[in-house]
Structure formats: C-alpha cells, structure tokens
N, C-alpha and C positions, 0 to 999 in steps of 0.2 A: 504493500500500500504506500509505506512511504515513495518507493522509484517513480510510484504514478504520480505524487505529489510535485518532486524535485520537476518530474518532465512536464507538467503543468508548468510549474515556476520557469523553467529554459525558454516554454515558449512566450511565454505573457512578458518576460523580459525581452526577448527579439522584437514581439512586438511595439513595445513603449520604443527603444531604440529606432526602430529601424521606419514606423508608423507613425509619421509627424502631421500629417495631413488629419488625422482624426482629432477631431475637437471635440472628444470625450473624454474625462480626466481619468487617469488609470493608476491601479493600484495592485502595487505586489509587498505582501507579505510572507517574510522569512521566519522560522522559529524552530524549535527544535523537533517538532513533530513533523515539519514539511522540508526540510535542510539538514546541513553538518554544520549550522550552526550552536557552539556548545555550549549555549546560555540564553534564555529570556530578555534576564534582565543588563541593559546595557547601558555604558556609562557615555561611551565617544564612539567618532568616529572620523578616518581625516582618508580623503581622497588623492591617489597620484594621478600623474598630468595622463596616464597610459588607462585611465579609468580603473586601475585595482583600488579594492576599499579593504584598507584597515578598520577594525571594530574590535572595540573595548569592553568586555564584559564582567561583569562582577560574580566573580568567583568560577567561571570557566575561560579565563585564560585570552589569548591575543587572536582573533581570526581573521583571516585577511580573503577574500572573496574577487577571483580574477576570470575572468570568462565563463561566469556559474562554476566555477571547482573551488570548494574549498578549502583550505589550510588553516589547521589549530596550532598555536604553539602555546607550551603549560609548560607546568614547571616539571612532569615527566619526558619532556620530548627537547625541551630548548634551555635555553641561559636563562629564564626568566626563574626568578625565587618567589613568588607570588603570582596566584591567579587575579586578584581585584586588579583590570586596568581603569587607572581614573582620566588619562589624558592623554591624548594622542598628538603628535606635530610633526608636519612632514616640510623641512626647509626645499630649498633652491638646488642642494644636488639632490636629493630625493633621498637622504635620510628620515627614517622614522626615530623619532624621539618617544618614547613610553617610557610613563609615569608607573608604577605599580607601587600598592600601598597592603601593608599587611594590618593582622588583627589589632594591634596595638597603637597604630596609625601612621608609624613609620614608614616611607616610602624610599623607591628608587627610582632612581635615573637609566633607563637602557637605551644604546643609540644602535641602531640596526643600519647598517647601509652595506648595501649589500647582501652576504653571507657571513658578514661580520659581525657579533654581537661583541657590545661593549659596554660594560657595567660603570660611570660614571662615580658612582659610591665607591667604591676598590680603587679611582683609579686619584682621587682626590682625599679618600677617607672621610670622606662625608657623613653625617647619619642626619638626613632630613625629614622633619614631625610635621606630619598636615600636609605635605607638598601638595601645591591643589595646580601648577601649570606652569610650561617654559615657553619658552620664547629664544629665537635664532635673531641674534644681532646683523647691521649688515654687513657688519665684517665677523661673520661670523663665530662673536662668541654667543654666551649662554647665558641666559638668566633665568631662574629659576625660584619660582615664588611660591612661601610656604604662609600656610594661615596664620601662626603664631611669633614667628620667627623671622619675617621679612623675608629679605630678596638678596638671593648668593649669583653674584656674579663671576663666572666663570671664563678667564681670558687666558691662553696658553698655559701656562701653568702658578698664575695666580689668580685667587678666590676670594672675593670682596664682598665682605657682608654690608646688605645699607637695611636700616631700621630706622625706629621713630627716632631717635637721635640726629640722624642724617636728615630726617623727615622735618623736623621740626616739628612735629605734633603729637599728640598719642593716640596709637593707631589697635583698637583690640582683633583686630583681623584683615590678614589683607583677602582680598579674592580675585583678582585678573591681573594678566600684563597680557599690555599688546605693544608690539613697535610698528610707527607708522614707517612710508618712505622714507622721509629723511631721517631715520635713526632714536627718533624722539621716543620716548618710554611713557607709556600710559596706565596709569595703574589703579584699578577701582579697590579702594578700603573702605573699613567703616567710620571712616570719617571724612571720606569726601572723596575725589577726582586725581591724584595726581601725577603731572606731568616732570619729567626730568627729561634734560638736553642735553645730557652728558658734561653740566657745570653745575647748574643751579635748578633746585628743586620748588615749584611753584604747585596750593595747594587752593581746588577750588571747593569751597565748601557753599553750604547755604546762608554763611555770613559772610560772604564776601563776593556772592554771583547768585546768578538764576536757576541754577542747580538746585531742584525741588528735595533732592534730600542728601543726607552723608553717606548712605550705603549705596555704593556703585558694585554691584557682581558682577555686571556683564561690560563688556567694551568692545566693540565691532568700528573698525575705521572702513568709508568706502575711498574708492578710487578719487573722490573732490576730499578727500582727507575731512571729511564730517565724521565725525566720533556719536555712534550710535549708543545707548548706554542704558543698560536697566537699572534705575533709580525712581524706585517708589511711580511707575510706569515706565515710559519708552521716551526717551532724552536723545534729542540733535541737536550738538554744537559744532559750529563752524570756524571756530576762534573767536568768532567775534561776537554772535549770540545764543542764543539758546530756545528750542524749543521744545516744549512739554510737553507728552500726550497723555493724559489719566481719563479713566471713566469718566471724570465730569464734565471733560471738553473737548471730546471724540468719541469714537465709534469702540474705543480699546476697553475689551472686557476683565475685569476684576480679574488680576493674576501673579503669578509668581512666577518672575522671568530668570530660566535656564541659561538659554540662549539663544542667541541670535545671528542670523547668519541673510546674504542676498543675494538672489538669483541672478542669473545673466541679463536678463530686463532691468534691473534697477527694485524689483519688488522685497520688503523686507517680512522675514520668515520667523516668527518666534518662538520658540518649544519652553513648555510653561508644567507645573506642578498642578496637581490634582487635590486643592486643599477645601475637601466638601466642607471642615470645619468653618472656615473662614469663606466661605461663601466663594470660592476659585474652583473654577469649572475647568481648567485645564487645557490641553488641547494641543493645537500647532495652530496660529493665527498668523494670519497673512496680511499685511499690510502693503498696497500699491500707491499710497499716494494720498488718496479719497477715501477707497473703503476699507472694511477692517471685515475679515473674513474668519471664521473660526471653522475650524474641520475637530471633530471630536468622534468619538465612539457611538453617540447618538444619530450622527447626521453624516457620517463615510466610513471608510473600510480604516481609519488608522484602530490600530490593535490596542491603544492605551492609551489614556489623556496625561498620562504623566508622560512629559518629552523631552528626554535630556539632553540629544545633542543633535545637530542640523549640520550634515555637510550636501554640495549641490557640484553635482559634474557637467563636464561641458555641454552635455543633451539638454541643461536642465533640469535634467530628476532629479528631485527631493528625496534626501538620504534620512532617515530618522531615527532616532536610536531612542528607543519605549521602555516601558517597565513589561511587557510582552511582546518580545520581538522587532526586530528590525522591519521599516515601512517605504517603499522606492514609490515615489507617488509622481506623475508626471500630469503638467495640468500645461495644457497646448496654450498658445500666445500666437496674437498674430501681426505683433510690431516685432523690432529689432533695436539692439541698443549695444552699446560699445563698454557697457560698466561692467566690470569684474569685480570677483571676490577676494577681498585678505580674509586670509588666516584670522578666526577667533580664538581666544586663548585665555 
C-alpha cells in the first residue's frame, strides 16, 4: 500500500512541476505513512539552487528529498550526534549548515559540503545552550546565535562573543540573525531590533521608533532591503519608516508568527502557531499586497495549522514544514516579477 502511495506522490509532483498552465492550486503531502520521510513533526527546511530539499525533523534525524528519492541521515548512519534538527542554512557554495540540539538543550554546529561532515563544536570546543540559528557572512565567516548566551562569531580561527555588554542593553533572549547585502547584521531580541555594521551597534526599540513592540522573532530582508519582521504582527521597515500590520488595521489574522519567507512574485508567506488558547487559529497566510489569505486545515489540504518553517523553489512551490508532515503547495500566478528570496534565519 504504501509503493501505491509514494507512486501517487511521483506523479502529483510531475505534475505541479511540469503543469503550469493549470490555475488550480495543488497540493502534495508527505508523511510517514505515504514517504521515507522519518518524522511528522518538522522543524526547517532550506532548498539548493538544483531543487534538493533538506528537512529538519524533530527527533528523526536530517532528510534530504532529490528527484522523489529519499535520504535519512541519524545519528546511526552519519556524523550527526543528535536526531532534533532545529535549523537548517545553505550559503553561496552550497554548504549545509545544521543546527542539532539534544535533550538538555545543548546544540551543535555540522557543516556538510559535500561528503564532508564537519562538526564545528570539536573543531573550536564550543558547547552552545539554546543555539536557535547561523548565518554565513559575506566573506564568509559564521555567526551563530544562541537564546541565552548571545552571538559567537566565528572568523578563521578566532571566536568572538558579542552580548548585552556589546549591546548596550539587557537583552533576556535573542531569537534571529539575518545579514543583509551589504554585510549588515540584523538581529531580532526581546528587547527590540538590532542592527550592527561591523563598528557600531544601533538599537531600535518602541522608545525610540515605530517599532510596535521589543520582541522581534522573525526577520526576512527582501531584494529593496525592506526588513520584514514579526513583532506583535507583521512589520516593514525600509530604513526610513515603518509599517505595521495587526488585526486592527488589516486583513492579518490573530497569530503567532514562525516564519516568514517570499515567493518569486513578491507575495509574503507566513507559517504561524496553533494557539486555540489564545484565540490563534494558525495556518500558512499569505499576504500579496491587499489581501491576506489564510489556508488552514478547515478550508485546504495543509496537514496542520501549526507551521514552522517556509522555504519556496524556483517553480514557486511552497515548501512547509507542519506539526504532521511536510506540505508542496503550488498556487498558479499569472504576472511575472524579478524579486527573489534571502535566506530567513
């Protein structure tokens, strides 16, 4: 039963691929009862230029997904000492970067390039608590940012810690970096926004800008270097202002923003938490501009309103990584646009 599944899946993927002309939105889901995918519940996931998708799952180990064949690597079969992948990143020569975090919350660093595995903690003596995401310099060092502990800079063979000291402020958590083009350092804490130029560290909070709140988790820069930002809603700054979108002055429904990521049109993609308590309905919502679209359990085929991570290849399929399964969702367009995706982190 399952071979009949998997060969379902082969075809419904050809056809999203290869069938552009159909302006009916199409859906394939992955899981463990219809794939060799070896886990549900997934944390990331990051795409090469060659359409292979790395996926990160929580507590089944690393699976990488290249022409419908899949490949596991666990901590049976590879260099990995830990099945929880929290973060995936895949720089400019096409190294994977994975994060892996064990029971106690300590994590590592593995850089895969190639048939090379390289353990990052062995190779520095590292031991980093919470590591929640790295980021590739453009001159390709490493920065690597932990919830409690700040941000270790990693340059040939010196390792530079920066923290609330460096910071100027007290900061009780960080949670993203991203680097723009030109090299700038973007980093969402809970205490606000901030940016580093590789001299001087500038901090934008809600006493000092239009920045609706201190907790920034998510950070998406697009190709016009607007800094897309989950803070207490959905935040675009452009250097110079700031705009806000909350339930109470748009179409944006009550959520708790994962992450964010933007399709080849220019359209922005949100994957959001499932907090029935708190009155957050979850989902993947889609914003183009005007409307704000919500896809959920109720109303399409995505397999779980809890939606951790968004990555989008050059077809445009929507890659989704669920609390049940992986979700390739292709929704036809019938303009053209010249905007590309960075890297969220």
């Amino acid at each position: 039963m399952k071979k009949i599944f998997v060969i379902s899946i082969v075809i419904s993927f050809l056809f999203i691929n290869c069938s552009k002309t159909n302006n009916t939105p199409e859906w394939i889901i992955y899981n463990t009862e219809n794939s060799d995918l070896p886990g549900n519940g997934l944390n990331c996931i990051a795409i090469e230029e060659n359409g292979t998708k790395w996926i990160g799952t929580r507590y089944g180990g690393l699976a990488k997904l290249y022409n419908n064949e899949w490949t596991v690597y666990n901590t049976t079969n590879s260099e990995l000492n830990e099945d929880f992948i929290s973060d995936i990143t895949i720089d400019n020569y096409n190294r994977k970067w994975i994060i892996t975090v064990d029971n106690s919350g300590y994590g590592e660093l593995i850089c895969i390039s190639g048939n090379i595995w390289t353990n990052y903690n062995d190779i520095y003596n590292l031991n980093f608590f919470c590591m929640r995401s790295v980021a590739i310099d453009i001159d390709n060092s490493i920065w690597i940012l932990t919830k409690f502990d700040g941000i270790f800079h990693i340059d040939g063979e010196n390792v530079t810690i920066y923290n609330d000291d460096d910071l100027g402020i007290t900061v009780n958590y960080y949670f993203c970096i991203t680097i723009d083009s030109n090299g700038i350092k973007w980093i969402g804490t809970s205490s606000g926004l901030v940016k580093y130029d590789n001299s001087d560290w500038t901090i934008f909070n809600i006493e000092n800008s239009d920045i609706p709140d201190n907790k920034v988790s998510n950070i998406l820069i697009d190709n016009f270097e607007t800094r897309w930002l989950s803070c207490n809603g959905l935040t675009a700054y452009n250097g110079l202002s700031w705009i806000n979108y909350t339930p109470e002055n748009s179409g944006l429904p009550e959520m708790f923003v994962n992450t964010i990521c933007i399709d080849n049109y220019g359209n922005k993609w949100i994957g959001t938490d499932d907090f029935i308590d708190y009155d957050y309905h979850g989902g993947l919502i889609k914003y183009d501009g005007s409307t704000w679209t919500a896809y959920r359990t109720e109303n399409s085929e995505l397999p779980d309103n809890n939606v951790f991570d968004i990555a989008i290849d050059k077809y445009n399929t929507i890659w989704i990584c669920t609390d049940n399964g992986l979700a390739a969702f292709y929704e036809p367009y019938s303009t053209t646009s010249n905007i590309v995706e960075y890297q969220n982190h």
